[in-house]
C-alpha positions, 0 to 999 in steps of 0.5 A: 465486476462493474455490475456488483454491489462493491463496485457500484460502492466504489465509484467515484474512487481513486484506484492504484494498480501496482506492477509488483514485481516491478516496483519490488525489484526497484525497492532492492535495487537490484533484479528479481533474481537477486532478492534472496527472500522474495516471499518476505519482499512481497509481504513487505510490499503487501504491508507498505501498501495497505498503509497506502491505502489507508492514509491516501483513501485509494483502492489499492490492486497488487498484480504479481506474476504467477510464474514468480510464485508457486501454485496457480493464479488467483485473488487474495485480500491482505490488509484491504488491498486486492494481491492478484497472481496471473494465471500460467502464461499471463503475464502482470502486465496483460492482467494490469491492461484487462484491468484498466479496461475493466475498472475504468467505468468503477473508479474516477481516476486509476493510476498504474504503477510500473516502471514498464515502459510498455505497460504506461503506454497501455495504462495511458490508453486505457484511460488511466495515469501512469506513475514510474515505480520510483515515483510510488516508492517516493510516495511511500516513503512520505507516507512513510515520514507522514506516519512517524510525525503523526505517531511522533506527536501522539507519543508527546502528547502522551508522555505524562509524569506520576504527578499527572496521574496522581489524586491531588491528596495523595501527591500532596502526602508524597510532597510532604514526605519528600519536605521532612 
């Protein structure tokens, strides 16, 4: 990988890796085994962090266990992000640590997101940061606030009345038959 065009294109970028199964469950609030649709969780989640990427210019890594899915591990893009499933056996955060390892030399700063307290150990370690689960969830939700302002303020920009679309002669006709 560090050898490869992309990630030479890459370097000196900013690289989030998120423990996904970890960061849904503190979304619902509740654990895994409980989240009635985990499918639609998770491309929620895909969803949310495809945005993330694009307002804050990160990389983004999702990493799911593969025993949480059916079929066998394996590399996905959605939305720019890179959705990782571990093989059979491996769990999210020995995938989340060999990648740490192995993007440190590609990106300026890696942030791992997890909840794990294990995991930050590892991350921190590794040379990367270490963000709580909660603490990316209250990233999103700015992001989230970011994103409604901004489309709050196109909107108003372009709220505009039939007058403002009108040629001057025929809005000027109308006036007159709106007078008589």
């Amino acid at each position: 990988m560090k050898s490869s065009a992309s990630a030479r294109k890459r370097k000196g970028q900013r690289c989030l890796i998120v423990d996904g199964y970890n960061v849904i469950a503190r979304r619902a609030g509740r654990a895994l085994a409980h989240i009635v649709d985990l499918e639609q969780a998770r491309r929620d989640m895909e969803d949310l962090l495809s945005q993330y990427r694009a307002i804050y210019d990160e990389d983004v890594v999702l990493v799911y266990d593969a025993h949480q899915r059916e079929g066998l591990g394996g590399l996905e893009e959605r939305g720019g992000i890179r959705v990782v499933y571990t093989d059979a056996g491996e769990t999210a955060d020995a995938r989340i640590e060999r990648l740490v390892y192995d993007m440190r030399d590609d990106y300026r700063e890696i942030t791992v997101a997890t909840s794990d307290a294990a995991e930050q150990q590892v991350s921190f370690g590794g040379g990367a940061l270490r963000i709580s689960a909660n603490e990316l969830l209250r990233r999103i939700d700015r992001m989230q606030d970011y994103i409604n302002r901004q489309t709050q303020q196109e909107n108003a920009k372009m709220r505009h009345t039939l007058a403002d679309t009108l040629r001057t002669d025929v809005a000027k006709q109308l006036d007159k038959w709106r007078r008589t």
